[in-house]
ROGURO-254721 format. One record per residue (C-alpha): residue in three letters; x, y, z. Coordinates in nm, 3 decimals, padded with zeros to 5 digits, always signed. Example, Ala and Ser with C-alpha at 12.3 -4.5 7.8 and 13.67 -1.06 7.14 Angstrom:
2
> residuo  x  y  z
> ALA  +01.230  -00.450  +00.780
> SER  +01.367  -00.106  +00.714
This chain:
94
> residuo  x  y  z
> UNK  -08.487  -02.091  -01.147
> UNK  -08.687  -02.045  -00.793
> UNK  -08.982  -02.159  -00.938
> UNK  -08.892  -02.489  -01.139
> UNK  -08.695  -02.560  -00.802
> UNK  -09.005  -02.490  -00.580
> UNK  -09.200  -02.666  -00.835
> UNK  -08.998  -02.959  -00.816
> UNK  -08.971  -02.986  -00.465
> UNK  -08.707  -02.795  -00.302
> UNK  -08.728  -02.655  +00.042
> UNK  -08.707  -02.302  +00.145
> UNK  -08.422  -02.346  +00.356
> UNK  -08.227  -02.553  +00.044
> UNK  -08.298  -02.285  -00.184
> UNK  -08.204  -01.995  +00.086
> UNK  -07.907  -02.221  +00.141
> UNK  -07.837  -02.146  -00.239
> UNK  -07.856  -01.807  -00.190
> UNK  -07.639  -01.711  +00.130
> UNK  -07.385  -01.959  -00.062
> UNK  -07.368  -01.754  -00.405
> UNK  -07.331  -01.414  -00.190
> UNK  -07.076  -01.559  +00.045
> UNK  -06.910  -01.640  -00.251
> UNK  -06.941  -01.332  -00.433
> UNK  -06.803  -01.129  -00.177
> UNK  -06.528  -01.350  -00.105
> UNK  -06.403  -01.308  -00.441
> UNK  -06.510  -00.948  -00.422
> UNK  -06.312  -00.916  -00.088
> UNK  -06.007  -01.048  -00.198
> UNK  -06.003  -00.867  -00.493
> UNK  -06.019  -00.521  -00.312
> UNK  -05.751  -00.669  -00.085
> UNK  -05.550  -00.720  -00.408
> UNK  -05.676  -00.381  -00.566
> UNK  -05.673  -00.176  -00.260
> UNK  -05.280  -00.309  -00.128
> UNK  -05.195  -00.257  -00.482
> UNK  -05.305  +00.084  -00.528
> UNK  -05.122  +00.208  -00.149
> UNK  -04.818  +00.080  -00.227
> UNK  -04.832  +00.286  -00.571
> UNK  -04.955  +00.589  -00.462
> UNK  -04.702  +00.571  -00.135
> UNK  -04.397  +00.527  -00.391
> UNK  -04.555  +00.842  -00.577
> UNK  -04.565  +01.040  -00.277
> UNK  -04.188  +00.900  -00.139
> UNK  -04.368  +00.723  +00.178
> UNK  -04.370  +00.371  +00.267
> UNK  -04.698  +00.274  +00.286
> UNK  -04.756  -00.129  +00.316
> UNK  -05.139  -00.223  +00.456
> UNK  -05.106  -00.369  +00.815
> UNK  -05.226  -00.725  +00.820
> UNK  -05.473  -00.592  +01.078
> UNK  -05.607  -00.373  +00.797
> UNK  -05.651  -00.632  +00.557
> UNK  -05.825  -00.873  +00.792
> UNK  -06.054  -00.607  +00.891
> UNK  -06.118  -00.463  +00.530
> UNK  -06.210  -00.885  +00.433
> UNK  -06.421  -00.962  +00.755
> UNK  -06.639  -00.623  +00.664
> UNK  -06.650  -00.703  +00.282
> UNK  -06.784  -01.069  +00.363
> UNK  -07.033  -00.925  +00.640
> UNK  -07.164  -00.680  +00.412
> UNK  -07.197  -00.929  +00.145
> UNK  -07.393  -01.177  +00.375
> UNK  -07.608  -00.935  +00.525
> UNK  -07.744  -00.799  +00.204
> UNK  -07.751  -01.153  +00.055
> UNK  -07.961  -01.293  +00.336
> UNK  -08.246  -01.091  +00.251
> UNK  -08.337  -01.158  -00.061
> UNK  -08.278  -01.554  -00.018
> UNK  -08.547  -01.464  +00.247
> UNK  -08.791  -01.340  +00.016
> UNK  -08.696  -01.651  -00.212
> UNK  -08.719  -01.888  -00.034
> UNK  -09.091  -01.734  +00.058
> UNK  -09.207  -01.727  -00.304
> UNK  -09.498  -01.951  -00.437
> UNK  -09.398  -02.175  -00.717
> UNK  -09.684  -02.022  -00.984
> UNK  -09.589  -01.669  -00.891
> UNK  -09.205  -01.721  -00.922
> UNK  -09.259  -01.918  -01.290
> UNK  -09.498  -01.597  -01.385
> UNK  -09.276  -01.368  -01.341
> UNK  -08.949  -01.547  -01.538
């Protein structure tokens, strides 16, 4: 996909642009999900254990602004190295 875009025409900042977009939105969904997953499993295991046990909103923001950080910063990198490929080298190795 890198290369036929390259090939075609497409800027390195466009198709870095692609990539900080698809991890942004992969750890979006990933974050919410854990909010989902994580608040889910507290309440359970705090009903199992007879404590009351509801995440803080401050817990949840935090836990969502560290998922989508870590998602971005590891997602930069390789639409870096992406964005950096020659055309002929990216369509030899797909």
């Amino acid at each position: 996909e890198i290369g036929i875009r390259k090939a075609l025409g497409a800027r390195q900042a466009v198709i870095m642009q692609q990539f900080v977009i698809e991890a942004a939105m992969t750890s979006t969904i990933g974050g919410i999900m854990g909010i989902f997953l994580g608040s889910g499993a507290s309440v359970l295991v705090g009903r199992a254990m007879g404590i009351d046990s509801p995440p803080t909103f401050l817990a949840v923001v935090v836990s969502f602004t560290v998922s989508v950080a870590i998602g971005l910063f590891f997602g930069y990198m390789p639409a870096r190295r992406a964005a950096k490929l020659n055309p002929i080298d990216a369509l030899r190795s797909e």
